[in-house]
N, C-alpha and C positions, 0 to 999 in steps of 0.2 A: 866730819868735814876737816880735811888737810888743807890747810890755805897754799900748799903748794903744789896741787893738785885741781883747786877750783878755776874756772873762767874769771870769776868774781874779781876786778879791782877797786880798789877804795881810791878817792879822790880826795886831794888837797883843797882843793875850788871847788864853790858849786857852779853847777855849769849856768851861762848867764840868761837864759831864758828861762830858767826857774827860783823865783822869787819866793816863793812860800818858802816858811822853814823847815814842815815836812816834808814837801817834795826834795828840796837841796837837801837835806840830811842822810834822807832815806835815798836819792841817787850817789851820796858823795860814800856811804857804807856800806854802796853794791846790793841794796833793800829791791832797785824797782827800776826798770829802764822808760823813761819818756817815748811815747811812739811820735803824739802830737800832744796839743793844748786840750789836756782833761781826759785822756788816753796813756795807759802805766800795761806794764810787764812788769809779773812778779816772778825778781830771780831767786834761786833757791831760799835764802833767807828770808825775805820777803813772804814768800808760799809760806813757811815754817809759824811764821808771826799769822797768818792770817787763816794755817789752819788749828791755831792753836786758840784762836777767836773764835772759830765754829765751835770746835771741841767742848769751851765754855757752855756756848750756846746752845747745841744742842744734848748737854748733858741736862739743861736748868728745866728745857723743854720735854725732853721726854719723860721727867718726872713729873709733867703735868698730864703724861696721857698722848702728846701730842708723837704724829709720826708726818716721818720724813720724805720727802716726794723729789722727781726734778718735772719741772715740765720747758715747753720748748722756747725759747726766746724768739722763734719765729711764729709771727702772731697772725691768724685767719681774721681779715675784718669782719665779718657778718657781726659777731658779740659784742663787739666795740660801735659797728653801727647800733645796734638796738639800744643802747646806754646813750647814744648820741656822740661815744667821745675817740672816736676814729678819725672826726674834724678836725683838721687842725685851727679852725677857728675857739673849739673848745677848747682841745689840750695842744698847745703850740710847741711837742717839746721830740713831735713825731722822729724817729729817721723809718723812712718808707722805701722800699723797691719795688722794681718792677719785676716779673717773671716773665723769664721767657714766651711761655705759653698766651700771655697775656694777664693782667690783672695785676694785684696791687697784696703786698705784702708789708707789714711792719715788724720792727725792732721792740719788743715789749719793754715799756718805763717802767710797768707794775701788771701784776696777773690777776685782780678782782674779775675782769669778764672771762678769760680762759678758764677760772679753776672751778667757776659758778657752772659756766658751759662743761666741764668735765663731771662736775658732780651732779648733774642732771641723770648720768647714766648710775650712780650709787647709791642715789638717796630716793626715796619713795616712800617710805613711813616713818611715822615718829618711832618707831626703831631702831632706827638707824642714824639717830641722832642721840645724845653730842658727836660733831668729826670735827677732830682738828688737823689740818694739815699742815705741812712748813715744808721749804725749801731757800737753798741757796743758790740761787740762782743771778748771772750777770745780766745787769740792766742796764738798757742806754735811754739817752736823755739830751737832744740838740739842744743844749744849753746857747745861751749868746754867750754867755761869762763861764770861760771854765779856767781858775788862775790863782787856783788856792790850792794846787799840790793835788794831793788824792783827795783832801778834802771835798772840792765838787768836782767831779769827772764828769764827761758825758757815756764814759763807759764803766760801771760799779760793780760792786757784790755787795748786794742785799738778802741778807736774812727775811723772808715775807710769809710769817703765818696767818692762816681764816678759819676761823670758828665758825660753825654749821650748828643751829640748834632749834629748839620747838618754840621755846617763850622767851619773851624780852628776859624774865627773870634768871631763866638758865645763861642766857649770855650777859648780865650784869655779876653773876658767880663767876664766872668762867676770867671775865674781865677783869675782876679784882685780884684772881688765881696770876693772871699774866704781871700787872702792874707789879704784886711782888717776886714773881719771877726774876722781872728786868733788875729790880731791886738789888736782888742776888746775883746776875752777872754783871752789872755795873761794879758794883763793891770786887767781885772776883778780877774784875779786869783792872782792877787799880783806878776805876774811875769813880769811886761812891761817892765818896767825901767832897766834890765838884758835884755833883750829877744830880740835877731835881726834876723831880715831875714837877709839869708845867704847863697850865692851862692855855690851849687855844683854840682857834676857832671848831669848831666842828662842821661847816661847811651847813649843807644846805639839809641834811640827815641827822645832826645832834646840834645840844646847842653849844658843847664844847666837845673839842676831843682833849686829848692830852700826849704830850711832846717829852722827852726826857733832853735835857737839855743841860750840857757841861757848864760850868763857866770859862771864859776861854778871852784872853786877849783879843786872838784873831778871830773869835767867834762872827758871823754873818748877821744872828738873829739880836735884839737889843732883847732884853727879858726884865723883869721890877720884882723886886722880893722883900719881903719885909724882915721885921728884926733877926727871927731865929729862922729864920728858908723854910716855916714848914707854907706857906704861900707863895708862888712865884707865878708869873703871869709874861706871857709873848706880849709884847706891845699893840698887837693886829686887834688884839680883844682888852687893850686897856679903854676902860668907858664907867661913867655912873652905874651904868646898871648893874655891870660887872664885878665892879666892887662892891656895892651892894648886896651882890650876891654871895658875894666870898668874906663878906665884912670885915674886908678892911678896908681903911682910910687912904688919899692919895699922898699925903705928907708922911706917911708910915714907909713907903716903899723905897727900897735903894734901884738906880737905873743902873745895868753892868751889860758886858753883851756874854755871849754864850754863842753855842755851835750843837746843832740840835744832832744827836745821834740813834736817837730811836723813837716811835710816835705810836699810839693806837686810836682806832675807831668803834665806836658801836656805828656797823652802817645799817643793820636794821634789814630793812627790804630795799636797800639802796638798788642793788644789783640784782638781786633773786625776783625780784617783781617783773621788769624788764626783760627777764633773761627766762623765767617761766619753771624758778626752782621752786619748787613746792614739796611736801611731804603728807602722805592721809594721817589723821591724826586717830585717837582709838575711837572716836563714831565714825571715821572712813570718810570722812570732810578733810576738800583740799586745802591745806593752810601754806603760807609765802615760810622759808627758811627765816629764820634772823640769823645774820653776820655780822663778825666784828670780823678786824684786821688789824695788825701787829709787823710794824717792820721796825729791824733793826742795820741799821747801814755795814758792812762788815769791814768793807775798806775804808769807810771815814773814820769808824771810830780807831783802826789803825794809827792813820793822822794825826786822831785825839790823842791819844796816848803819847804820839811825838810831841805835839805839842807841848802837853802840860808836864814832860819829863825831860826832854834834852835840854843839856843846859852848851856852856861853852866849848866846850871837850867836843861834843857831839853825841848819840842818843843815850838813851838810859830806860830799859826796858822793865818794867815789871815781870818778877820771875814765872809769872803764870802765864804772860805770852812769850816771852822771851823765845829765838830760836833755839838754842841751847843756851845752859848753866855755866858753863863754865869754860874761860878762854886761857887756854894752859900754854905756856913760854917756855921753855928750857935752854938754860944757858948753859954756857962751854959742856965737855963731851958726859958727864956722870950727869947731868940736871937733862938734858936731851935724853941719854938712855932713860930716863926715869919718868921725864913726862911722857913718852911714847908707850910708857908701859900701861901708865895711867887712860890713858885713850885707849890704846887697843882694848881694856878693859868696857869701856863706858864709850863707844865712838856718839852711840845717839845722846849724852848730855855736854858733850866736849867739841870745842872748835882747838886743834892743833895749827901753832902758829909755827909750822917749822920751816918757815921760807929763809932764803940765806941773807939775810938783812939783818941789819943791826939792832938790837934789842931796843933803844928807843922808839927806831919805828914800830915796832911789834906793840910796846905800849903806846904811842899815839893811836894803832886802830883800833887796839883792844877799847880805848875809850870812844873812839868817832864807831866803832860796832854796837858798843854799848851791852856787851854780853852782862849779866851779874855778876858774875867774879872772876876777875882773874888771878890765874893760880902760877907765880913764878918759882920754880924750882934751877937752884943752881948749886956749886961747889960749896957753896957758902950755906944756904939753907939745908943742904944737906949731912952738913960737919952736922947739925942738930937736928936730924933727922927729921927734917921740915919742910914746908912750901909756904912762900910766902901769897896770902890771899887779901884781896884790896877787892873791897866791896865798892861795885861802880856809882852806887847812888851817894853812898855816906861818904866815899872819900876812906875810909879807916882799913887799917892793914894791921893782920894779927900773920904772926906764926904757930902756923896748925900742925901738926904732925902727920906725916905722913897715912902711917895706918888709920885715923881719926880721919884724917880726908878722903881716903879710899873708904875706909864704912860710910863716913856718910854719902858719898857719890852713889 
């Protein structure tokens, strides 16, 4: 990326109808265009961050076995009537059209009845079970409230995996496979050390599910944990019983809020009963699927990571989603020949700042971009055969040498 070259502008101001800090950051460093209220376009950097979150993702997953699907955001209701939740007295959160032809079409919030109705054609014996599928797929959601950046959109990218298997006990394996999954991209994404599993309700099919849940200033969700977080609890299922069940005490627990970014279900025969998934088992008896479900938000936890990293300057990326590594400046004419040599080398780890502007502003957006390092070479760093590199989180600046920066790049 040449910034003199891109459409991309960086902004001074956040624009005044966006108040979250995600959203103003991530539009003020050319991340994400506003269409409306909880509606975003990802412009090139933005894409870059968000496919470097799948990347994660679906690396943790297909070491579980799991493969990868898309299916269609436009949603047939018959599956949804049979579950009952095509109502919008049910699920109030529809956007619906109408077709030409006549009839009624929806926008899918989540794909438990389509993928149930899809795998009715592939599944037939307990041979063909365990199936895991996943997909990234955008979902919408007529939210009333959507004013918290990407954080809640009414148009998103969710991560949404469903486990297909024969016994509850295969899908309580499988289950505990996922939980440490998430484990391992939360920590990869810079979000562990924040990021608890966290018991809540299970709805009308478990008696909990469980929620992965950041801790977060601007978090949504209120959550209670006790001394060392290996307990943490959504408030929806704070109760005697509950803690009784987890034993602990209610004077033990700290209140904080958080911002939920990934959630799983055992739904059992929630959907496969209604929907008429079954499998022959080895006597040739028809038995109901058990499923679970696993989503992970892909553009909130984007958010997340604004959140708990941008400081005053403006963002500050973890190198493992970061869109590139390294934001290189070259000053007067010998530091310009040299950084450009350096890029043309490495275009895909490198943002070239060679717009005709004044070297301050070049470090103002290196910091409001929030790349991990920028690498300034000039007359002066080059008398000592060097670049000088300033680490965007820690603030510290070393002189690397040249050859030592290009090996490691």
């Amino acid at each position: 990326m040449r910034l003199s070259k891109t459409f991309i502008k960086t902004l001074r101001e956040a624009p005044n109808d966006e108040t979250a800090q995600n959203g103003a950051l991530l539009t003020r460093a050319g991340y994400i265009h506003k269409e409306m209220a909880g509606v975003y376009d990802y412009l090139p950097l933005g894409l870059k961050v968000i496919e470097n979150i799948k990347s994660i993702i679906r690396e943790e997953l297909n070491k579980l076995g799991c493969e990868e699907i898309s299916m269609s955001a436009l949603q047939n209701p018959e599956p949804w009537e049979k579950t009952g939740r095509f109502s919008d007295q049910e699920v109030d959160i529809w956007f619906k059209t109408e077709l030409a032809s006549g009839g009624k079409l929806g926008l899918a919030p989540t794909h438990e009845e389509p993928i149930v109705n899809m795998m009715k054609a592939y599944i037939s014996s307990y041979k063909d079970l365990p199936l895991y599928a996943y997909q990234f797929q955008t979902k919408f959601r007529n939210e009333l409230r959507a004013k918290s950046g990407i954080l809640r959109g009414r148009e998103f990218l969710m991560k949404d995996l469903y486990s297909f298997h024969t016994s509850e006990e295969d899908l309580d394996k499988f289950y505990t496979e996922v939980e440490r999954a998430y484990e391992r991209i939360f920590d990869r994404l810079g979000l562990g050390e924040d990021t608890f599993e966290t018991f809540a309700s299970g709805g009308i099919f478990a008696k909990y599910s469980h929620e992965f849940q950041t801790f977060l200033p601007v978090g949504e969700d209120m959550v209670y944990y006790n001394g060392d977080k290996s307990t943490v609890l959504n408030k929806e299922v704070l109760s005697d019983e509950v803690l009784g069940d987890l034993g602990v005490k209610r004077e033990e627990l700290t209140e904080t809020t958080a911002a939920e970014v990934g959630n799983i279900f055992k739904l059992k025969f929630k959907y496969s009963e209604p929907l008429g998934l079954k499998f022959a088992d080895e006597n040739n008896e028809q038995k109901n699927v058990y499923m679970g479900c696993y989503g992970i938000g892909v553009s909130r936890v984007m958010g997340v990571i604004v959140e708990k990293y941008a400081d005053k300057k403006g963002l500050v990326w973890p190198e493992a989603v970061a869109p590139f590594r390294y934001y290189l400046v070259g000053i007067g004419e010998a530091g310009v020949v040299k950084a450009e040599e350096i890029y043309n080398k490495n275009p895909e780890l490198c943002i070239l700042d060679d717009r005709d502007i004044r070297p301050g502003e070049k470090f103002a957006d290196a910091e409001l971009i929030g790349i991990p390092y920028r690498v300034v070479i000039s007359e002066r760093t080059l008398s000592e055969s060097s670049a000088e590199v300033t680490n965007r989180r820690t603030g510290e600046t070393k002189l690397i040498k040249i050859d030592d920066l290009i090996s490691e790049i």
